[in-house]
PAZAPA-4460 file (N, C-alpha, C; in steps of 0.05 Angstrom, whole numbers, plus 32768, in hexadecimal, padded with zeros to 4 digits):
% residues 138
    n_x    n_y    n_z   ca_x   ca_y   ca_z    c_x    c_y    c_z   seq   type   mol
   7FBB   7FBD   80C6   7FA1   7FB5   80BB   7F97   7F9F   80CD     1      X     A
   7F7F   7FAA   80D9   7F75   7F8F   80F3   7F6F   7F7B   80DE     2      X     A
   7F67   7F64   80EE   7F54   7F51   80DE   7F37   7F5A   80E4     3      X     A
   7F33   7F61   80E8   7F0E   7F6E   80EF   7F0C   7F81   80DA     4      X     A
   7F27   7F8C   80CF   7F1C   7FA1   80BE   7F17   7F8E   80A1     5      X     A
   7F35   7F7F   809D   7F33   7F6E   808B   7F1A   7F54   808E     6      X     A
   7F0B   7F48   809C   7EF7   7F47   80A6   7EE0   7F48   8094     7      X     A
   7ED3   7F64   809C   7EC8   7F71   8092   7EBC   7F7D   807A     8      X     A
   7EE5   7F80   8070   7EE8   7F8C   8046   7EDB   7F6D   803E     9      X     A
   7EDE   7F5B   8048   7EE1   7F42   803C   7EC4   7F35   803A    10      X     A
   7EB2   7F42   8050   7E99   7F30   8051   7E85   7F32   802E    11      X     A
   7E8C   7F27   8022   7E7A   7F25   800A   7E7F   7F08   8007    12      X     A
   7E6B   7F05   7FF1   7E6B   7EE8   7FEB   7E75   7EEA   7FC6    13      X     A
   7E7F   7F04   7FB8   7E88   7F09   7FA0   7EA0   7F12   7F9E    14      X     A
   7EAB   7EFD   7F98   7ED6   7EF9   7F9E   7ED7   7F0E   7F97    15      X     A
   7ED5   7F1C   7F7B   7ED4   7F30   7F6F   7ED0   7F4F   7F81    16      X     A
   7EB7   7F4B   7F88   7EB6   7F6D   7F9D   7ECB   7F64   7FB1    17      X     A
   7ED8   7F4B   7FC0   7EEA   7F50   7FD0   7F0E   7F55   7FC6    18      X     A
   7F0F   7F52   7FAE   7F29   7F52   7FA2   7F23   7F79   7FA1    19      X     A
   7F0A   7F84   7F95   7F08   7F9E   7F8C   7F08   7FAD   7FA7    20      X     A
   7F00   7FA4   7FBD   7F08   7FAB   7FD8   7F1D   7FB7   7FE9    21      X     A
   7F2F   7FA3   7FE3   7F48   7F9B   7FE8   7F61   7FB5   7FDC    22      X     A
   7F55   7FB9   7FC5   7F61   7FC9   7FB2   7F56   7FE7   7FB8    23      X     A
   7F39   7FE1   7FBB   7F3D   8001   7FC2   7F3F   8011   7FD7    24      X     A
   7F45   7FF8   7FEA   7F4F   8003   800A   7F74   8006   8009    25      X     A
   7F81   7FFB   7FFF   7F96   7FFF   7FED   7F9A   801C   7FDA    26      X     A
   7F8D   801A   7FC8   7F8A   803E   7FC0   7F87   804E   7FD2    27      X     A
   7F74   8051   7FEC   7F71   8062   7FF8   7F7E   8067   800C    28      X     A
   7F9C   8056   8016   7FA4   804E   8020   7FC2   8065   8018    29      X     A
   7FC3   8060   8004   7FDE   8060   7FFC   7FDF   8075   7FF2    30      X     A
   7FC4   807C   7FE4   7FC0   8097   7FD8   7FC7   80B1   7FE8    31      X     A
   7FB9   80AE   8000   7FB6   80B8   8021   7FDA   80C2   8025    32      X     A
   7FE4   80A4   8026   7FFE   80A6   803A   8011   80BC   8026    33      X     A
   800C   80B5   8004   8019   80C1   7FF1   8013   80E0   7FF7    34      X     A
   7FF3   80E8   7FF7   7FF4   8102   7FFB   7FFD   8117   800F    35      X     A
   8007   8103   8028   800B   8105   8042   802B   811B   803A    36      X     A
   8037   80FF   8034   8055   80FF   8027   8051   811B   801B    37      X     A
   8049   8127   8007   8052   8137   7FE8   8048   8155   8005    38      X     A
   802D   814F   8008   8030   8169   801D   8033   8172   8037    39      X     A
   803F   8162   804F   8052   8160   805B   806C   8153   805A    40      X     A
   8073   8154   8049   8092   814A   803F   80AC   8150   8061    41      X     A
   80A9   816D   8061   80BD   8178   8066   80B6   8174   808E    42      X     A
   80A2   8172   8093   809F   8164   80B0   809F   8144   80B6    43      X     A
   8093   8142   80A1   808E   811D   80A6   80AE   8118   8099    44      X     A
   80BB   812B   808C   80D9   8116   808B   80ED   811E   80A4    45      X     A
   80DE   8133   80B2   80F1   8131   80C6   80EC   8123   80DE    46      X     A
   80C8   8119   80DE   80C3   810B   80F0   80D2   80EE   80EF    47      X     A
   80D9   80EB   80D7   80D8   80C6   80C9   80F7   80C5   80CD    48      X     A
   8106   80DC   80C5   8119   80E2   80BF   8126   80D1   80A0    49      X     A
   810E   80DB   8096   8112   80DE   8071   8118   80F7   8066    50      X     A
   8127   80F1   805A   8129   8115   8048   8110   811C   8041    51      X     A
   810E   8138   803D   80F3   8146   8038   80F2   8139   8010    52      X     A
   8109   813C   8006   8105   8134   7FEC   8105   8119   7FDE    53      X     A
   8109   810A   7FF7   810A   80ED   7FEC   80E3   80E9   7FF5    54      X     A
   80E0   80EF   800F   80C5   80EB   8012   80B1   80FD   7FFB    55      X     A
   80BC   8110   7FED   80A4   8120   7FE5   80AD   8104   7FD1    56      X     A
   80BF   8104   7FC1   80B4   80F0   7FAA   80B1   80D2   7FA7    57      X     A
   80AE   80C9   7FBF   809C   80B3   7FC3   807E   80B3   7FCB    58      X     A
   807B   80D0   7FD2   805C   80D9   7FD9   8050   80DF   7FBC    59      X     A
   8066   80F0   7FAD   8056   80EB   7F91   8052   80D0   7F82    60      X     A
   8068   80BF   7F87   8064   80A2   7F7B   8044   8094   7F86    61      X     A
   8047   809B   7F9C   8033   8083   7FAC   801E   8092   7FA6    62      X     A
   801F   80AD   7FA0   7FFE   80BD   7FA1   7FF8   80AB   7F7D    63      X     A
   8013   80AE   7F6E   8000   809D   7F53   7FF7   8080   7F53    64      X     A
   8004   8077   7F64   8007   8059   7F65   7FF1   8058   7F73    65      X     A
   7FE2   8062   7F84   7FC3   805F   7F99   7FB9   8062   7F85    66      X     A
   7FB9   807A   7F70   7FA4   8083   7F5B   7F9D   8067   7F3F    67      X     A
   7FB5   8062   7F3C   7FB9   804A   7F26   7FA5   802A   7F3D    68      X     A
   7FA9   802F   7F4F   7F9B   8015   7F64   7F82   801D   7F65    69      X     A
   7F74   8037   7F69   7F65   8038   7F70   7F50   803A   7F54    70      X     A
   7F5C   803A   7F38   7F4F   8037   7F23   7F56   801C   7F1E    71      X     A
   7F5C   8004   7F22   7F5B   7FEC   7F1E   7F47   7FE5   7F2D    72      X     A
   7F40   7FEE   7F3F   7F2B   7FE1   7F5A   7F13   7FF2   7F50    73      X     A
   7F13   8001   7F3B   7EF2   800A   7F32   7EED   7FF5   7F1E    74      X     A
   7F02   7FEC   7F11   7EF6   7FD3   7EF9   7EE9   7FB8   7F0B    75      X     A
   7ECE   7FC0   7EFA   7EC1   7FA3   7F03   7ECE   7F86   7F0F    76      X     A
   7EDE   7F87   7EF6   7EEE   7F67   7EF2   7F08   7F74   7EF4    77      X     A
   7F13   7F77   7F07   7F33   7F80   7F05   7F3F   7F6B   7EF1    78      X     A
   7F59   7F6C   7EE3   7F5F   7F60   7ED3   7F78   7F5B   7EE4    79      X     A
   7F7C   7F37   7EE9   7F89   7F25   7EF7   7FB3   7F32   7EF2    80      X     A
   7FAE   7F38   7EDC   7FD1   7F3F   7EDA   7FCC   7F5A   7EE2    81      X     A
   7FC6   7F6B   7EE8   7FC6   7F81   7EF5   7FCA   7F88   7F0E    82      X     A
   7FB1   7F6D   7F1A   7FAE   7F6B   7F39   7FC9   7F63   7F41    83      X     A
   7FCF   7F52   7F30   7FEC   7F3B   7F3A   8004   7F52   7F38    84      X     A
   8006   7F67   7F24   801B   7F81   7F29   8018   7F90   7F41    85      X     A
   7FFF   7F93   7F4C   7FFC   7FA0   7F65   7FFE   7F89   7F7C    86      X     A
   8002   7F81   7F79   8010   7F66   7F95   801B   7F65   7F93    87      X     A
   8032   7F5F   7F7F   804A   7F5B   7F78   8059   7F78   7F7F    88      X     A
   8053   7F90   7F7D   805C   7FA9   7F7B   805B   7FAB   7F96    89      X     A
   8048   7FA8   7FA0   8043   7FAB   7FC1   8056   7F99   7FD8    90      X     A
   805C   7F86   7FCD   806F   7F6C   7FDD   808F   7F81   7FD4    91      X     A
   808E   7F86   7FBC   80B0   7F99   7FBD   80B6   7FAF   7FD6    92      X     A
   8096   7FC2   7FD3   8098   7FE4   7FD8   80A1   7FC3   7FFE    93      X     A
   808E   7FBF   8000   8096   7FB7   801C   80B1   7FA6   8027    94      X     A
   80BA   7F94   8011   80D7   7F91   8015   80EA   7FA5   8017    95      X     A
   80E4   7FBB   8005   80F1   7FCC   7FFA   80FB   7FE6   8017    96      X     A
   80D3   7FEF   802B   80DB   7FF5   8039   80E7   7FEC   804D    97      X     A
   80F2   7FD6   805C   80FF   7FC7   806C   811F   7FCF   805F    98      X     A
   8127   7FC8   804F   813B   7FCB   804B   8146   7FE7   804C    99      X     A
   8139   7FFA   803E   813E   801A   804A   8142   8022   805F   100      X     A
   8136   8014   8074   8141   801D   8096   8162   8010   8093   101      X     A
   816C   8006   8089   818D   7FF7   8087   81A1   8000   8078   102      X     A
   818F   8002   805C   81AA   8010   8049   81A2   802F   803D   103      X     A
   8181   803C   804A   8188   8053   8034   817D   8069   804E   104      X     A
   8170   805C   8066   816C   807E   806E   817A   8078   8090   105      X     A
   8171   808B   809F   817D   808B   80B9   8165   8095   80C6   106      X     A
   8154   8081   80CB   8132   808D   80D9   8139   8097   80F7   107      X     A
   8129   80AF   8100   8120   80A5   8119   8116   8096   8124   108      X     A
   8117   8093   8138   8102   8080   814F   80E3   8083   8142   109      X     A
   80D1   8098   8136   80B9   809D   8126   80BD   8088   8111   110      X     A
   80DB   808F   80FB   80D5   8085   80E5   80DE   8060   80E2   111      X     A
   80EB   8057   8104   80F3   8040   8105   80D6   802C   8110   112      X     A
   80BF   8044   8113   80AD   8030   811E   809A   8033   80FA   113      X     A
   809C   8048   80F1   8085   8049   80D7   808A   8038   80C3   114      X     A
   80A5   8039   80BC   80AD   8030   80A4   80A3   8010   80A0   115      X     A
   80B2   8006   80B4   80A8   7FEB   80BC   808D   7FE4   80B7   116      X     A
   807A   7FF9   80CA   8058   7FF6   80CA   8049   7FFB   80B0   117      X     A
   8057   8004   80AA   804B   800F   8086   8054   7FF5   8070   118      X     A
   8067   7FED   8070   8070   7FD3   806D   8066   7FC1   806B   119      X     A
   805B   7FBA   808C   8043   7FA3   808F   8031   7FAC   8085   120      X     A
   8023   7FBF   808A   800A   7FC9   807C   800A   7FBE   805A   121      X     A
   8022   7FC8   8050   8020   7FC3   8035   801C   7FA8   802C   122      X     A
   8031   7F95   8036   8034   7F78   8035   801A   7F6F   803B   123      X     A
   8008   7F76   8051   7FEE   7F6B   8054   7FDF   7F76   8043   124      X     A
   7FD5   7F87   8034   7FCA   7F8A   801C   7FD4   7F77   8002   125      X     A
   7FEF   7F74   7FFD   7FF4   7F62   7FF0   7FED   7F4A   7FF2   126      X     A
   7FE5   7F3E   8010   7FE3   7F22   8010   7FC7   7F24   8005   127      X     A
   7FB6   7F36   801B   7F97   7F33   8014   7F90   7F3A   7FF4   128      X     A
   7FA2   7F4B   7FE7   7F9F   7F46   7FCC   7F97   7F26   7FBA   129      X     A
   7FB5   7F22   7FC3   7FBF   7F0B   7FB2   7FA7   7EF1   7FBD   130      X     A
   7F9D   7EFA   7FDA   7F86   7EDF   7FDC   7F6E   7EE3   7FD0   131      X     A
   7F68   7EF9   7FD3   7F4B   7F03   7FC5   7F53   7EFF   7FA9   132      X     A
   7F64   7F02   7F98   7F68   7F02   7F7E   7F67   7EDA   7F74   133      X     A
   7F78   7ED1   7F8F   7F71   7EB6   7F86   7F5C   7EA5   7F87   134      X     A
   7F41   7EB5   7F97   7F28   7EA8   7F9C   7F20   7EAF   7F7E   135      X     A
   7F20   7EC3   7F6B   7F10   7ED4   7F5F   7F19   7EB4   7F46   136      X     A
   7F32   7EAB   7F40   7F33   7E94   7F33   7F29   7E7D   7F32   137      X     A
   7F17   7E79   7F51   7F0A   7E5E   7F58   7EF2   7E56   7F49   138      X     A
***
């Protein structure tokens, strides 16, 4: 995620449209990579070198988890403990994938550069979450 793109999501002067931003570049994000997962499972786990069945059902997780983000970011006023589960959820999935290159899969060279990148990606949605969410309190 450049900063020009983040940038950009950000230029408003209504904390609010930039927290609902944030979130729905996040849904579309994740929704995407989920549906990626569920229907190429069985290439992209051999590109990643994930099982075809571990990736299909994290492609189904993440395709609901984009869907559940991407209906928080249609509410006007996202509601503050909600936003704070999707930061908070987002800081795990990205600890979570770091640690899977170590104790649960055996990536290729593909899945030793994605995993990681998808990771940051996630973590930086989490931050820009959690800042947009803390202007919307000011």
């Amino acid at each position: 995620m450049s900063a020009t793109l983040l940038g950009t999501l950000a230029r408003t002067t209504e904390p609010q449209t930039v927290l609902r931003r944030f979130l729905a570049l996040d849904a579309v994000v994740t929704g995407s990579n989920g549906l990626a997962y569920v229907a190429f499972s069985a290439p992209l786990g051999r590109l990643l070198g994930v099982g075809q069945g571990v990736l299909l059902e994290l492609g189904l997780l993440l395709a609901v988890y984009g869907s559940a983000v991407g209906l928080l970011a249609s509410r006007r006023r996202p509601s503050a403990f909600a936003v704070k589960a999707v930061v908070e959820t987002n800081y795990v999935w990205a600890a979570l994938s770091l640690v899977s290159l170590f104790v649960w899969f055996s990536p290729t060279v593909a899945g030793t550069v994605w995993i990681p990148a998808q990771a940051l990606t996630v973590a930086g949605f989490a931050v820009a979450q959690q800042l947009a969410l803390r202007s919307t309190a000011q």
